[in-house]
N, C-alpha and C positions, 0 to 999 in steps of 0.2 A: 646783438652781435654774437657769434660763435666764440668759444672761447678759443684763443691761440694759445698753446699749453708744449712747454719744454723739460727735453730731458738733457741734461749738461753733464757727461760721465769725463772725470779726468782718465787721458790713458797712459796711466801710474804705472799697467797691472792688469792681471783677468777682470771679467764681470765677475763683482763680490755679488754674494746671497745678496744683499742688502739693496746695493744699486739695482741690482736685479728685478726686487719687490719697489722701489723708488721709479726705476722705468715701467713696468708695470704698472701702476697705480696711474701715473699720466698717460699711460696708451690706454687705460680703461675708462678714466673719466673724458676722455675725448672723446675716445670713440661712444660713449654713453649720451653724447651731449651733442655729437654731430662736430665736432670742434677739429681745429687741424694738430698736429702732432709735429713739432720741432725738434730736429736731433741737432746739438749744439755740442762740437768738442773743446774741452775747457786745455788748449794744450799750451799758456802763455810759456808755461814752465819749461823749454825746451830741454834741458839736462833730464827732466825728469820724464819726460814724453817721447813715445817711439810709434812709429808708423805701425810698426809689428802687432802693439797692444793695442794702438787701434782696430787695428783687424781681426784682433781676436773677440775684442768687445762686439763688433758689427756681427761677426759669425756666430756669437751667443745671442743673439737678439734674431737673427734669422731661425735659430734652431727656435728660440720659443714663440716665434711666428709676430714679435712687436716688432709692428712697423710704421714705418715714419712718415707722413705729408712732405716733411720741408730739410733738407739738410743730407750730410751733415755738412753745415757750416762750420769752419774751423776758426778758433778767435787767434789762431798764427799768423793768418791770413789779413787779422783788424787791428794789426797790433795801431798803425796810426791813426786809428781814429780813435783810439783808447788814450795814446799820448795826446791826440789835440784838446780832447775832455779834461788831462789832467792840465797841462797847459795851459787851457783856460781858467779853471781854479784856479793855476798859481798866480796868474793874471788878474782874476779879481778878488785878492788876498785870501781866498777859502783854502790855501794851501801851502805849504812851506818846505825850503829845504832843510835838510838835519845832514849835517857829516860825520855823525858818533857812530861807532861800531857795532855790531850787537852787543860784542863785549862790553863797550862803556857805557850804553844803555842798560844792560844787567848791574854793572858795578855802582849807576847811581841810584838805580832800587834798590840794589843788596845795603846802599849808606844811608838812605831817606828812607828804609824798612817798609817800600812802597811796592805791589805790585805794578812792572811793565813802564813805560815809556814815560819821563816826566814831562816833558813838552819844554825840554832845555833849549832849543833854536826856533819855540815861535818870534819870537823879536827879533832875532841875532839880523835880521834879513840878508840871507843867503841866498846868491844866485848858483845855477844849476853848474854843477863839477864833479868831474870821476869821483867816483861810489858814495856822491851823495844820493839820499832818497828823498824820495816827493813826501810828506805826510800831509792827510788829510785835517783842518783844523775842526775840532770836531768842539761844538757847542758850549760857552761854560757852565750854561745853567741851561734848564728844562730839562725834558725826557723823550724819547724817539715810542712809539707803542708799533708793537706788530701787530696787526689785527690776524690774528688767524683762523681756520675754516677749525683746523683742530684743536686748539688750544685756547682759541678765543685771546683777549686782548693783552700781552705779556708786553710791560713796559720796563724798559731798560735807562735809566737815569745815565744823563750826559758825563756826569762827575764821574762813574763807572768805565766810563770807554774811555782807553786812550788815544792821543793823535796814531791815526793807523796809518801804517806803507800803502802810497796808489801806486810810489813808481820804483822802483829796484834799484839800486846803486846802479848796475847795469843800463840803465834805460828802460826795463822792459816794465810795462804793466802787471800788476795783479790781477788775481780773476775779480777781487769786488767792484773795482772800475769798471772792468770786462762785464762781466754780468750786468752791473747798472746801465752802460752803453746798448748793448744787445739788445737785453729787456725790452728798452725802449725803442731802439731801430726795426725791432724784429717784431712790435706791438704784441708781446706777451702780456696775456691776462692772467694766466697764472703759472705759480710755481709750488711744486710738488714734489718734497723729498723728505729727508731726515731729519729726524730731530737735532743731530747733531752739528748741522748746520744753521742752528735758531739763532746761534749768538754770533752768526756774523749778517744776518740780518738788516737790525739795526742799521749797521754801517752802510749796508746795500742804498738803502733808504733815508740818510741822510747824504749821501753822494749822489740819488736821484734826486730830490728837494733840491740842493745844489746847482745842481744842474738843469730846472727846473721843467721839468720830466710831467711832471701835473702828478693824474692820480697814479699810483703803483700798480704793482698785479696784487691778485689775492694772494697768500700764501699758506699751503698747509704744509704744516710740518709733523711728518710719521714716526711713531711710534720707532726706540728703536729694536731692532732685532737681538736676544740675546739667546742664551745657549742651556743647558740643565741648571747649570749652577747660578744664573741669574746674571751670566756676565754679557757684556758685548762680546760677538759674534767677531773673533780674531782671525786672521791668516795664522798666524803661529799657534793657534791653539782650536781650532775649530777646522772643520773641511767646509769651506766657502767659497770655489769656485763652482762657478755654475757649467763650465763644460766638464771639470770632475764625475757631476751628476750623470751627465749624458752619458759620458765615456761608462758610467757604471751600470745602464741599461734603463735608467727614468727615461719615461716618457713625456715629452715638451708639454703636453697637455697638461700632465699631471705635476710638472712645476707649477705649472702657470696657475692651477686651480691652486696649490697649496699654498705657493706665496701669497697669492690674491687673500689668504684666509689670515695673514701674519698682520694682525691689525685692523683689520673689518671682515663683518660677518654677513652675513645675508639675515635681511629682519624673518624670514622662514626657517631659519639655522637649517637647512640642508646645505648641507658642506663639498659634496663631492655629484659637481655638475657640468655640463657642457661649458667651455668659455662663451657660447652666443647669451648662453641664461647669465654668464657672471657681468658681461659686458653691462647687460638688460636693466639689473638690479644695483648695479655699484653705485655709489654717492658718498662724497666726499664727508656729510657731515654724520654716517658712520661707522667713521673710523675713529678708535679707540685714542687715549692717551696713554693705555698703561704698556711698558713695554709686549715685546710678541716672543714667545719664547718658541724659540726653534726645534722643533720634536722630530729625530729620522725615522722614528717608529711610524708616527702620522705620515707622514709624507709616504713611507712607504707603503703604507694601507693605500692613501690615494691613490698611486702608482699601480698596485692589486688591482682595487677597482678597474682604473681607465683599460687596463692589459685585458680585463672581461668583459670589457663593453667594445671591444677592439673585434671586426669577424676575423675568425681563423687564419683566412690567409693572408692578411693583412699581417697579422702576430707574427706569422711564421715569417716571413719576409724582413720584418724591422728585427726579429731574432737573427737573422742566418749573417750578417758579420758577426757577430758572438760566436754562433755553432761554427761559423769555419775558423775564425780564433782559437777554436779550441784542438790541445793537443796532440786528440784523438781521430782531428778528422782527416779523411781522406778524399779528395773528391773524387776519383778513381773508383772508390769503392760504395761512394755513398746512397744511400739506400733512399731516394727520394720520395718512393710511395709510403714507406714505413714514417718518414717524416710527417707528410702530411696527416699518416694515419693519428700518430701521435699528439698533435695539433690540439685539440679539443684538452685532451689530458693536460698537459701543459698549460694550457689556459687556467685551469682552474686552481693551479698548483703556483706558478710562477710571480713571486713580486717584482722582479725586474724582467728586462732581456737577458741580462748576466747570468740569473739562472738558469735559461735556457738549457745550454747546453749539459751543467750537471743534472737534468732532471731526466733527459735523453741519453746519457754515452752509453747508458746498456742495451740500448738496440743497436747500438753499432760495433761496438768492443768485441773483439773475439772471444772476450771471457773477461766477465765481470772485475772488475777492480775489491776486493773487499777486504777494507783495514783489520791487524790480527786483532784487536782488542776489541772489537766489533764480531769477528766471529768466535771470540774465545766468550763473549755475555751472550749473545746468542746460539752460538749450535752446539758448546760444549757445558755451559752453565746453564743457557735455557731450560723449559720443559719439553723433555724427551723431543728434541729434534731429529733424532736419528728414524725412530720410530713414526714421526710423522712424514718425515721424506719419505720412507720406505711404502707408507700407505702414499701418499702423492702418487709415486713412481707407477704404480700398479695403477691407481683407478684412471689416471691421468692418459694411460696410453691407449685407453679405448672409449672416454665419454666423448658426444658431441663438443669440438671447440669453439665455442663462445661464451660470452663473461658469464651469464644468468648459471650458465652449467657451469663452470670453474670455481663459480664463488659458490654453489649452493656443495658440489660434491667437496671441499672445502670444508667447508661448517658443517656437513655431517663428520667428514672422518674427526675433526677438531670435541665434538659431541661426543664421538665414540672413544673416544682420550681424556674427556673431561676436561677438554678446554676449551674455552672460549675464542672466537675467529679468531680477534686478536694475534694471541698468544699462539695460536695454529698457524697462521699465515706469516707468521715472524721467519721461521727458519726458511718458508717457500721463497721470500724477498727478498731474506740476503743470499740466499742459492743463484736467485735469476737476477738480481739488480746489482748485489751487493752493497745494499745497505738498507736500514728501515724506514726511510721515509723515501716517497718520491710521487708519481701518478697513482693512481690507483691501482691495485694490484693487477685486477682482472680482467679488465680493458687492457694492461701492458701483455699481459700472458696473451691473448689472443691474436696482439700485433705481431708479437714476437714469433709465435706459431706453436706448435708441438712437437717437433721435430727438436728443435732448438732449446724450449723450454725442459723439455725431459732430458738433453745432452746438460743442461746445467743441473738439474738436480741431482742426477748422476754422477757428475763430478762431486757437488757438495759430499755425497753420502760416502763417497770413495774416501775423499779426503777426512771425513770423519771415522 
């Protein structure tokens, strides 16, 4: 049988990095395996759920192209068939009411020096009453084992677990009911997420038994995602929204290939490939146990790559919200052939879309932007700038204009100064760019033209 394989995102909140790589991993073992893909929203929490955050989470999932077979079902929508499951517990004593607060549950740990819930109202036999909760009675002796694909078999002793909440003073269910229910109505084989949901597991799986469910799904549970310093990957202290990414000019690809890397590798370790080859290769058993440390360096190498494996106008295209974002631009004035000329240059230059535009506004700018401190290390502390513009100015107005000639009359006059290109072509770049890094010089100089180029050198040499 194909496996039926779910992703259950609470909508708390954006898609965190995390969930991100968590749905991910079940869109790629599905689709690896021919199996269907379940989007299940976990929203029993109503105070804490909004329509809105669901829709942001869907639109992060469209952007990185994970899509779903079945859903999304909403377990808002199941709430009674979650309460007839606990009902029935309570019905055949696998359950109980408790009418203590959290407070007086804390206070009689804090006096019995006990972690969590002592199990003061299994006997009391309480029938159902405002802001009592259901608890599950949870075994006094043996052990619950999770078999996992990742972790292999991690058992959890009964005397360990306390009586857990299925129903809320409220009425409303928990998601470990919810989940248990679903699971099984929805004939899930497996479940694939974080680690940090390992130790509510157990309880999943003693409320299936329960309920007598037969066999469970598999479960893997992932690596989790942490940051430089070896911590979990925070909202308050990390950048963890995954349309952040987008909005900063990643390519969906190249999340998708980078997450995919956050915990399993390809047994060929080539890292930066099409998603059809990662689909191909993916397999649950490996994936790592040791945490996944989260690097924006790498990611942005990945992001490099896919922007040069991307043809030109394509790039150009998924750039130009960025380029007309920018402060500079005009569409009235814009110069569309120079755009496209530029294209190739950017390509080779660009780790995001966001770059974009800073790597371009000197073909469009009336006159270069160029910070003092930038030209006070180059044309005034430099070597002999003045002197080099002065030769530019001259051989410039009369050689053929194309790069091969730009660059080579260039490294002569740079030779006849006793300098190296380098250090020669510094004062030409912040003349015409205004600044030192960007495209390549001499492919820019050609786009820009002659006319134009020697109008900015001219300035430079003036101003000096």
């Amino acid at each position: 049988m194909a496996p039926r394989v779910r992703f259950a995102p609470s909508p708390t909140g954006y898609l965190h990095l995390g969930s991100a790589r968590s749905a991910l991993f079940n869109w790629l073992y599905a689709r690896n395996t021919g199996g269907t893909l379940v989007l299940r929203i976990e929203d029993t929490d109503a105070e804490r759920s909004s329509q809105e955050m669901i829709d942001l989470i869907l639109r992060s999932f469209d952007w990185l192209g994970i899509d779903f077979d079945e859903g999304p079902y909403h377990q808002s929508e199941r709430m009674e068939r979650y309460r007839a499951a606990a009902d029935r517990l309570f019905a055949e004593g696998k359950a109980y009411y408790c009418d203590l607060t959290p407070e007086q549950v804390q206070q009689r740990a804090k006096e019995q020096g006990i972690a969590g819930y002592d199990g003061y109202s299994r006997d009391r036999g309480l029938e159902p009453g405002p802001g009592r909760v259901l608890r599950f009675r949870v075994p006094d002796e043996g052990s619950t084992v999770v078999r996992d694909v990742v972790r292999g078999d991690v058992s959890f002793d009964h005397a360990d677990l306390e009586d857990f909440v299925i129903l809320r003073g409220n009425g409303s269910p928990v998601f470990l009911v919810a989940n248990a229910v679903d699971d099984a109505d929805m004939g899930i084989t497996h479940v694939i997420r974080g680690e940090d949901l390992l130790n509510t597991t157990p309880k999943v799986l003693l409320l299936w038994d329960a309920l007598g469910y037969g066999d469970p799904p598999t479960y893997a549970h992932l690596p989790l995602i942490v940051n430089d310093q070896g911590k979990k990957l925070s909202k308050r202290r990390d950048d963890v929204a995954v349309e952040d990414y987008r909005d900063r000019g990643y390519l969906p690809e190249a999340m998708v290939n980078y997450l995919a890397l956050l915990g399993w590798g390809p047994r060929d370790d080539v890292e930066v490939r099409p998603v059809a080859e990662i689909i191909e290769r993916f397999a649950l058993e490996d994936i790592s146990k040791g945490s996944a440390r989260f690097d924006p360096k790498k990611l942005e190498h990945v992001n490099g790559e896919k922007i040069r494996a991307l043809p030109v106008d394509e790039l150009l295209a998924l750039a130009r919200p960025f380029v007309e974002a920018a402060d500079w631009y005009d569409a009235a004035t814009f110069d569309e052939d120079r755009y496209r000329a530029v294209g190739p240059l950017v390509q080779e230059r660009a780790r995001t879309l966001a770059d974009v535009p800073g790597l371009i506004d000197f073909l469009f700018l009336p006159d270069p932007e160029v910070d003092d401190a930038l030209w006070e290390k180059v044309m005034v502390n430099g070597p002999d700038a003045a002197g080099v513009l002065d030769d530019v100015l001259d051989a410039y107005a009369e050689v053929d204009w194309s790069t091969d000639v730009l660059h080579e009359t260039l490294r002569s006059l740079g030779e006849a100064r006793e300098l190296k290109l380098g250090k020669a072509q510094a004062p030409v770049r912040v003349a015409v760019t205004g600044r030192t890094v960007g495209p390549p010089l001499f492919e820019a100089l050609e786009i820009l033209g002659r006319d134009e180029t020697i109008r900015r050198l001219g300035a430079a040499r003036s101003r000096l």
